[in-house]
C-alpha positions, 0 to 999 in steps of 0.5 A, spaced: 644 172 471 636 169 472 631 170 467 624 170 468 618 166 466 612 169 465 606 164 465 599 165 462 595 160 466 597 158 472 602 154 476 601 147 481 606 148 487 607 142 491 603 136 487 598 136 481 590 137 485 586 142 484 588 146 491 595 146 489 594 150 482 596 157 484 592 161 478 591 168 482 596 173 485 594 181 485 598 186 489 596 194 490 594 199 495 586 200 499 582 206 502 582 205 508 577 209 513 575 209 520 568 209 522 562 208 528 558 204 523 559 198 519 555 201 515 560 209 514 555 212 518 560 218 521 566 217 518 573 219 520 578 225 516 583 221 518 585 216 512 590 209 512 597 211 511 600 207 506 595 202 505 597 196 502 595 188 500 597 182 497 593 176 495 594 169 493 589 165 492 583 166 497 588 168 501 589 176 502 594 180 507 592 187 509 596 191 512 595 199 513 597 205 518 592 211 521 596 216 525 593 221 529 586 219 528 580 224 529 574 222 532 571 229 532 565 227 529 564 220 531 558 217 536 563 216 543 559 210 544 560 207 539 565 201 537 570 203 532 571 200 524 576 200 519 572 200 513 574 199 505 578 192 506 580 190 498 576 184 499 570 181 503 572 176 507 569 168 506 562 168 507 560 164 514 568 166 517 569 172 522 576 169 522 583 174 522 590 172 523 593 178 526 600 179 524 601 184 527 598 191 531 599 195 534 596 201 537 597 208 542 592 211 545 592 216 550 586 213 554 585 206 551 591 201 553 588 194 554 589 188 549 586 189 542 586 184 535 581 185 529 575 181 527 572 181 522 564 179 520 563 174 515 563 178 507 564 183 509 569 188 508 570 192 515 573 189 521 573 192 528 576 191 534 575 185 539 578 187 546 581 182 550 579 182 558 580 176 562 574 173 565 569 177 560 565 177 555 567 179 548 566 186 548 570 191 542 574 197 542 569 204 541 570 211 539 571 214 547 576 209 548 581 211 542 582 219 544 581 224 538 587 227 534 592 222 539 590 215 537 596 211 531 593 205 529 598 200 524 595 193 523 597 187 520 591 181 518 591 175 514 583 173 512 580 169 507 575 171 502 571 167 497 574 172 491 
């Protein structure tokens, strides 16, 4: 049978510097919530399913589930946002590393990934359209009460 160690400082992994010290690691679940406004503005009633994390350092996983999303409500117009990550993101980074997503929508069916906006703790979704400029996903353009959202990222923050 194995045992278990359990440590009340840290762990170096892979050498004895400072960036191989591994001292932080959390897990736990997160309010997610959609809105038309980073800062809440008109929130959705539908809350993230099964929303959960992990963080390793400065490096957190986050993943969560929306189904059937309503957007009565929500301004048509405007961009969608995911708020109540577990962390900010690294202050200066708009960096995600999207593991997965994947989304159903009745009227939207173009190519999406999240971005996020250095130390905030909100991300939205950039849409990718050969030849054009950035532009990002909006309320009209998810479809009330018929829109799933299940979304996977990796990002850094300063915590």
């Amino acid at each position: 049978t194995g045992t278990d160690a359990t440590l009340s400082g840290g762990v170096y992994l892979g050498g004895t510097g400072s960036a191989n010290y591994l001292d932080d690691y959390e897990e736990g679940t997160w309010s997610a919530s959609i809105a038309d406004n980073d800062s809440g503005g008109n929130v959705s009633s539908t809350t993230g399913l099964d929303a959960r994390y992990k963080k390793i350092g400065s490096l957190v996983w986050a993943n969560v589930r929306f189904s059937n999303i309503s957007t009565a409500g929500l301004s048509s117009g405007n961009d969608i946002f995911v708020l109540g990550l577990p962390f900010s993101s690294r202050t200066g980074s708009g960096a995600a590393y999207p593991g997965t997503l994947w989304m159903q929508s009745n009227i939207y069916s173009g190519q999406i990934v999240p971005r996020l906006t250095g130390g905030a703790d909100w991300f939205r979704f950039s849409e990718i359209i050969s030849n054009a400029p950035q532009d990002f996903l909006t309320v009209g353009e998810v479809g009330n009460g018929s829109g799933d959202f299940e979304i996977t990222i990796w990002y850094e923050t300063d915590a």
